[in-house]
C-alpha angles and dihedrals in degrees: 000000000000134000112189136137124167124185135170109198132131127271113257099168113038115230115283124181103247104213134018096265092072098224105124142016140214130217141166135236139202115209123179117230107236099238130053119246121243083280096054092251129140110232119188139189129235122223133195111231129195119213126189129219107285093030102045088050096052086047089050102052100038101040135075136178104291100029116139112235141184117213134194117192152111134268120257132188136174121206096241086167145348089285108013125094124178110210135203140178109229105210120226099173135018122197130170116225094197089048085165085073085042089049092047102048082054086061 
């Protein structure tokens, strides 16, 4: 069996730690779907992402809103009902596909 999600979209909710003890973030992220509806617009989903230490630091310091992310994972979900599943993606990479805007924020 094979667990495996990737996924390039921009970052629309900057990494934040998501409990006191500091181990893990969370983050979202846009993606566009790849067709136009029936009145020509883009529409997009929006995926929670969970980010550990070292990653979610280096997230943290070198996004912004807007930055454009690619992202390696698996998918993750927790039982919250009967029917009701809450799903995440857990990140085990993070690139940067415009690494010049990457570059630049480290300035």
């Amino acid at each position: 069996m094979m667990n495996g999600c990737f996924l390039i979209g921009k970052v629309c909710e900057k990494p934040t730690y998501e409990e006191k003890e500091k181990k893990e973030m969370k983050m979202v992220v846009r993606v566009d779907h790849p067709y136009r509806n029936i009145d020509g617009t883009l529409s997009c989903d929006e995926f929670k992402i969970k980010l550990w230490r070292g990653i979610g630091e280096e997230v943290k310091q070198v996004c912004d809103v807007g930055t454009i992310v690619a992202i390696r994972g698996r998918l993750c979900s927790k039982k919250e009902s009967d029917d009701n599943y809450n799903a995440y993606i857990i990140a085990e990479s993070v690139s940067y596909p415009d690494r010049n805007s990457v570059i630049n924020h480290l300035k």
